[in-house]
N, C-alpha and C positions, 0 to 999 in steps of 0.2 A: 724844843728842849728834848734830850737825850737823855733818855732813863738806865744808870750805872746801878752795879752794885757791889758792894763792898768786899774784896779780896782781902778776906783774913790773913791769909798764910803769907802775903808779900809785905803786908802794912805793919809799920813800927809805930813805935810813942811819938815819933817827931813825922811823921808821915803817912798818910792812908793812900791807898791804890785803891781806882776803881776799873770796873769793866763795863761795857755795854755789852748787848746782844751780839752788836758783831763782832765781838773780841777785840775789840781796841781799847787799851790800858789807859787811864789816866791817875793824876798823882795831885794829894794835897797836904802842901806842907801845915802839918799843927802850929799855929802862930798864935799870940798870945790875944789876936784881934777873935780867931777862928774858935780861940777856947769861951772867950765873954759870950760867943755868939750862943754857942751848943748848951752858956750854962740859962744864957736869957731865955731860948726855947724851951729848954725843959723845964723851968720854972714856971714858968705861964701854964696855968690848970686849963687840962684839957688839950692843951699843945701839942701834947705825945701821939695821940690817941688820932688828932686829926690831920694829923701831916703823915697819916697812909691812909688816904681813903680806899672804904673799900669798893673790891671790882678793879683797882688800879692796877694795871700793866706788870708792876714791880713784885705785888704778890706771886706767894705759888703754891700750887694746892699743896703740896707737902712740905713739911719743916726740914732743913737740913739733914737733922737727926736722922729723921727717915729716909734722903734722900741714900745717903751711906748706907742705913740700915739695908737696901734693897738693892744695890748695886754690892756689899758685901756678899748678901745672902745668890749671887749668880746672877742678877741685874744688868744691862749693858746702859750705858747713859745713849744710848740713840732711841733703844725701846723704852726705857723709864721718860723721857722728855714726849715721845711720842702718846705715850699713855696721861703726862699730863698737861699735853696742849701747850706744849712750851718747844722753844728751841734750844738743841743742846745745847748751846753756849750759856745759855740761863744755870742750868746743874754743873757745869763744866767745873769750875771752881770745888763745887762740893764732890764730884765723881772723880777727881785726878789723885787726889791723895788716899781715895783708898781701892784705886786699881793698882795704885803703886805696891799698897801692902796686901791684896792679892798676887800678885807677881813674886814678891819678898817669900810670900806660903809656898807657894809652887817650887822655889826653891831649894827652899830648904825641907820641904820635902821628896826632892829626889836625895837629899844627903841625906834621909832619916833610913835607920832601922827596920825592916819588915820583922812582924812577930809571928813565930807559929809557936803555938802552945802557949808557952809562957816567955820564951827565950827566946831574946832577938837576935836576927840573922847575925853575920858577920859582915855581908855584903849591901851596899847599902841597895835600899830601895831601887834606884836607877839600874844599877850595874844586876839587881837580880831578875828585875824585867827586859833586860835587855838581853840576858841569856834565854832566859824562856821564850822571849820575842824570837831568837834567832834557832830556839830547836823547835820552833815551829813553823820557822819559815815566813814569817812577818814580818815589815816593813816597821824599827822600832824609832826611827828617824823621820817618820810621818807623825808620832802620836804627840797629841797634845797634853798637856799638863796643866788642869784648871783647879785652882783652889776657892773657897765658898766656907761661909760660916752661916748660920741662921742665929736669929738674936740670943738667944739663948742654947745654944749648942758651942759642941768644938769645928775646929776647923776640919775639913773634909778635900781630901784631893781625888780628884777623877783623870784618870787616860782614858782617853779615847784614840778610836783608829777605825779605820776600815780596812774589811778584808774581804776578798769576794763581793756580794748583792749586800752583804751585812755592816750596821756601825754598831760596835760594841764597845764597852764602858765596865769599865773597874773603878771602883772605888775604897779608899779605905779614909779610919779617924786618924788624926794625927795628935798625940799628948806627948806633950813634954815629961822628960824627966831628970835626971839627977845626971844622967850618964848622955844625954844627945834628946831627940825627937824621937819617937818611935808611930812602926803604922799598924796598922789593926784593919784586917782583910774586913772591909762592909758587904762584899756577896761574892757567890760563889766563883765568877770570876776571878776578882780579886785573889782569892783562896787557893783558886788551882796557876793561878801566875805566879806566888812565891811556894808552893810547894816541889819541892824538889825531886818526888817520887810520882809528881804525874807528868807523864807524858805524852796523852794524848791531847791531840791539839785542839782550843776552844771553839766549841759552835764549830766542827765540823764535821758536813754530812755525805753520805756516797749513796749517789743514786745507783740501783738495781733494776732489776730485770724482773715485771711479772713474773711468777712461775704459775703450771697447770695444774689449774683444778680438776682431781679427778670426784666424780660422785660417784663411782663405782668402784669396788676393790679390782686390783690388778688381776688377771690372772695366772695361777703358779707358773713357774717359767718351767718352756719343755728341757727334758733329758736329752741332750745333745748329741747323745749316742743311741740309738734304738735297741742296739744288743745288752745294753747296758740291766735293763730293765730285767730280764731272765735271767740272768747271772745273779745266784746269790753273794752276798756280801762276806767274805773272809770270816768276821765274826758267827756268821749263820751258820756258815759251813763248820767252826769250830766246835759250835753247840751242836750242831747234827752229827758228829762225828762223836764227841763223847755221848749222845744219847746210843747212840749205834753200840759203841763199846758197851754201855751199861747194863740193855738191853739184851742182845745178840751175844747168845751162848754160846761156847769155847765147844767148837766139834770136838767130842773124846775120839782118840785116838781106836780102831778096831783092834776088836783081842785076836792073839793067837790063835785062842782054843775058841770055838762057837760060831766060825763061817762068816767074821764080820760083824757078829751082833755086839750090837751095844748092852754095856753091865746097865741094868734099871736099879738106882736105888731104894730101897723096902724100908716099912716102919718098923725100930724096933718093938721087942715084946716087952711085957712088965718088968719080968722078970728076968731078961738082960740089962734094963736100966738100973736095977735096982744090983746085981753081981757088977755093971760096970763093964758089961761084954757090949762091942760095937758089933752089932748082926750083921752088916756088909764088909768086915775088916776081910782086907785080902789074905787068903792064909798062905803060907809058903808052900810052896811048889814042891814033891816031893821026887 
């Protein structure tokens, strides 16, 4: 006997579909023999309860609910069946419909809005990473586009890409609103891909060159010219020149009358300063 399990999504009122492990579909028509049967079992106390023994094959450690919950939240069904001792085709059923509506987010979030400040872009989402992708020289045809929700959160979309030794990831939230979807930068990456005024490219580094440590001051660089050194400086010579002037007294001219001698200025007397007579005024020549 071949242990199936019940395909929600394909079974109608008049029809049930099942699966086995190895994905091979089967089909049971609701007939009115099929319905007497289902109401006879579940009448019978206790019936319910023991037609799944447990430790059975058919169990799985997680309820559906959850199974989605965890394949929503960034889950792959090959690691979620691996983590519970199952083979994907057991979860398959529960993981297909909601990779489908991860795919649907990713979406429509490349048609959503980037928001800086409060006002959202013009350009959508895609079209504004994809200019920033190309003034930085990045590969925007490589990036992936994964969307994720946590149980109690909003939907979240991340790019990813490689550049150089490095893999880097942007993310932003995605809310709905009256007017489209909009995105809301989650880190800094994210931040400087829809900003329009930066342009330096992300996570990018330039290697350098050691430079020399000195532990000692340099010392002053010689004067190139040896002569240079005994030649006073214009400004010097300026200043030594009017001290010269300030200084250095106005040879008087020799007189006529006295063989050359120089006139000596004299103190006057009291009583010239007080008449107003200058004692050395020259008198006129007669």
């Amino acid at each position: 006997m071949r242990d199936v399990q019940l395909n929600a999504e394909d079974s109608t009122a008049s029809c049930l579909v099942f699966t086995d492990d190895a994905g091979e579909r089967f089909s049971l028509t609701i007939s009115d023999e099929v319905r007497a049967a289902l109401r006879r079992v579940f009448n019978e106390p206790g019936a319910a309860s023991s037609s799944a023994p447990t430790g059975s094959s058919s169990t799985l450690p997680l309820r559906p609910r959850d199974i989605q919950a965890r394949i929503r939240a960034g889950a792959s069904a090959e690691e979620l069946a691996e983590s519970m001792g199952v083979a994907p085709a057991r979860i398959a059923n529960y993981a297909h419909p909601v990779l489908l509506e991860r795919k649907q987010m990713a979406e429509l979030a490349k048609a959503s809005h980037p928001v800086r400040g409060d006002v959202p872009a013009t350009l959508t989402l895609s079209e504004t990473l994809a200019t920033a992708f190309g003034a930085r020289g990045l590969p925007f045809h490589s990036a992936t586009w994964t969307a994720t929700k946590q149980p109690q959160g909003p939907w979240v979309v991340t790019v990813s890409w490689h550049a150089g030794l490095s893999d880097n990831e942007a993310s932003w939230t995605l809310e709905r609103s009256g007017t489209g979807m909009h995105a809301h930068a989650r880190n800094a990456v994210a931040a400087d891909l829809i900003d329009p005024d930066f342009v330096q490219p992300v996570r990018s580094l330039t290697s350098i060159g050691r430079g020399v440590r000195y532990d000692e001051p340099m010392p002053a660089k010689a004067n190139s010219d040896p002569g240079a050194k005994d030649q006073p400086s214009s400004a010097h010579d300026g200043e030594l020149d009017g001290e010269e002037l300030a200084t250095t007294p106005e040879p008087t001219a020799p007189s006529s009358r006295g063989g050359g001698r120089t006139r000596k200025s004299t103190t006057p007397r009291w009583e010239d300063v007080l008449l107003g007579v200058r004692s050395n005024a020259k008198r006129p020549h007669r």
